[in-house]
C-alpha positions, 0 to 999 in steps of 0.5 A, a space after each residue: 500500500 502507498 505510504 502517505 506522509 502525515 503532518 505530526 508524523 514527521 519530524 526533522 530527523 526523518 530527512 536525510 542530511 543532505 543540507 549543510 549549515 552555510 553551504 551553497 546548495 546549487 543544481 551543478 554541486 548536486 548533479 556532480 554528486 549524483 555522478 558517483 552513483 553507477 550507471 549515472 549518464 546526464 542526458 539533459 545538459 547536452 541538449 538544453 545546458 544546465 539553469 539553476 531553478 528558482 524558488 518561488 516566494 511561496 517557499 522557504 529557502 530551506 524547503 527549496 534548497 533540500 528539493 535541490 540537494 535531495 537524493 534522486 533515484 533513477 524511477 523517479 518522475 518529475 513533472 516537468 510542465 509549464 503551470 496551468 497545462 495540466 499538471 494537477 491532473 497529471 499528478 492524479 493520473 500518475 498517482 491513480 496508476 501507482 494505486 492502479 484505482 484501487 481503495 486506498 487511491 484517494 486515501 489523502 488529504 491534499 495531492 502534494 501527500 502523495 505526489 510531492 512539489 519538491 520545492 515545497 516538499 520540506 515546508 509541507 512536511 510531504 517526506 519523498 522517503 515515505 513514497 513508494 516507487 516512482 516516486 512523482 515530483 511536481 516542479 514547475 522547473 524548466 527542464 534545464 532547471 531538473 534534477 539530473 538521472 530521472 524521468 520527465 514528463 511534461 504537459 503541453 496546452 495551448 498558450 492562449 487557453 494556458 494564460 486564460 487559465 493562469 489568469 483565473 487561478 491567479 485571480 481566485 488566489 488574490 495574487 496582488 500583482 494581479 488583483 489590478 487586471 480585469 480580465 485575462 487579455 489585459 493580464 495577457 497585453 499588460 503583466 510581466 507573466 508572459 515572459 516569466 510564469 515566476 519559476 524562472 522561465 516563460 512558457 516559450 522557454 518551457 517549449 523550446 526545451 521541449 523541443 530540443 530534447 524531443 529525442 530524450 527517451 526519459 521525457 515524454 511530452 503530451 499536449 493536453 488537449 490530446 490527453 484529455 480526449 484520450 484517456 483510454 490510450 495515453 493513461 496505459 502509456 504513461 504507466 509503461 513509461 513509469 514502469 507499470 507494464 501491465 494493468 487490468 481493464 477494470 482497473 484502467 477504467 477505474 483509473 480513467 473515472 477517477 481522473 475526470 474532472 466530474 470525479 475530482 469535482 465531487 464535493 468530497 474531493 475538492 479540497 484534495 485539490 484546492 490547497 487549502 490543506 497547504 494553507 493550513 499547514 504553512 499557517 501551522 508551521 508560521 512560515 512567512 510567507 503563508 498568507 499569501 496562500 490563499 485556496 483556490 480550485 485546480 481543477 475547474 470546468 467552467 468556460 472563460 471568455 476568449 482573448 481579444 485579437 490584440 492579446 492573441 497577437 501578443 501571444 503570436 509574437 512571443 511564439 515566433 521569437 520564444 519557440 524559433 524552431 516550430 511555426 505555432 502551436 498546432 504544428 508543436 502539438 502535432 509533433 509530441 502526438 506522433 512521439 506518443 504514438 512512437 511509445 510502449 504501452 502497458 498491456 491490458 488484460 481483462 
């Protein structure tokens, strides 16, 4: 059964020493570490260099620092996705498939329990050492940012519905820098977001890494808009990619069920996902910067008014100078959906 890590359960002693008082903890000291384990082959730098991460205000530098310094085993998964493509439910997926459905699978009481943001993780006291194997990491770090010797994945949307979703989860958090835009073409034409989603990178840098590594067989990348209308295939190929080569119709079914909105919408399920659990242990703990976590829905069906025409031709041009290497969305879309069709699959059986 997945162990859950549980807010008295927790103490200091149950993380590894891997922070020394007054050390620099870097992303380059890290991954030269990680080069003494056997078999270690740093895949990403060749292809997007090395960028050191960015920790959010949101989290305590100590919290940020251990996400950095911490032990990575080579089955775990981070996820790698630019905010608002849909990592919420790539979390409940993963998850779902670690669980493969069954009783205990919704056994937590806030998502970060069970799929942990690394960066926050030490804040929350969500332990990674209490995980089973793969353990699923939430990052919002660019892929150059990523811890090295693991695996990727990555959700991609389409910018213009991307920024209307920022917009609106931003504006339910009270986010005072946003609090002054009345809808999400005047946050697209006027906030400093689009070139900076405040984890060190702009969704065009999200993308061209994307892009360059598209080869790399421990990333896979998958558009959002195909996700959602094909649960029944990419689900059984992200659990081979997490290493579930076999999984039971029913439990397929079960898992599918589980990750639709109409289920993580259900008025039991709802704070799992809304992070006012988060805020209640921040404000527990007194770390600082809690007040300005305010709960809000990640998980969300209702419809937005589209952009105005200059706020989509903003996005047109930030993609034509951002990803240089594919013409627009569609045309990037369409390459990571071929790639898809390219990987193994867990096999069903009844």
């Amino acid at each position: 059964m997945l162990q859950l890590s549980t807010s008295s359960s927790v103490i200091d002693t149950d993380w590894p020493s891997v922070l020394t008082e007054g050390s620099k903890i870097t992303l380059e000291a890290s991954t030269e570490k990680q080069k003494s384990k056997v078999g270690f082959i740093d895949k990403v730098t060749p292809l997007v260099g090395m960028k050191e991460p960015t920790r959010n205000t949101m989290m305590s530098k100590k919290s940020f620092d251990y996400g950095t310094a911490m032990p990575i085993e080579p089955d775990d998964v981070m996820l790698v996705s630019p905010p608002k493509t849909g990592t919420t439910l790539m979390q409940q997926i993963c998850n779902q498939i670690k669980t493969r459905g069954g009783p205990d699978s919704m056994n937590f009481e806030d998502l970060y329990q069970v799929s942990p943001w690394l960066g926050w993780a030490r804040d929350l006291d969500t332990n990674p050492n209490l995980l089973a194997s793969p353990r699923i990491f939430k990052t919002h770090q660019s892929l150059s940012s990523q811890r090295r010797g693991c695996r990727y994945i990555a959700t991609i949307r389409d910018p213009e519905k991307t920024f209307i979703s920022f917009f609106n989860f931003l504006k339910a958090k009270g986010v005072p820098t946003v609090e002054q835009f009345t809808d999400a073409s005047e946050f697209v034409l006027q906030s400093d977001y689009i070139d900076d989603m405040h984890f060190g990178a702009s969704l065009w840098l999200y993308y061209q890494e994307f892009l360059k590594a598209k080869e790399l067989g421990d990333l896979l990348v998958i558009p959002y808009e195909y996700l959602v209308k094909n649960k029944q295939t990419v689900i059984p190929t992200i659990a081979s990619f997490i290493g579930v080569d076999t999984l039971k119709k029913n439990e397929l079914d079960t898992i599918i069920h589980h990750c639709s909105k109409e289920f993580m919408e259900l008025e039991e399920h709802l704070s799992k996902f809304d992070e006012s659990w988060v805020q209640k242990k921040l404000q527990e703990k007194e770390l600082t910067e809690s007040e300005h976590v305010r709960p809000a829905p990640r998980v969300v069906s209702t419809q937005s008014p589209e952009l105005t025409e200059p706020a989509k031709q903003k996005l047109r041009d930030k993609w034509k100078a951002g990803v240089p290497d594919c013409q627009d969305y569609p045309a990037f879309k369409a390459i990571f959906e071929k790639k898809l069709h390219e990987r193994s699959a867990a096999k069903i059986v009844e």
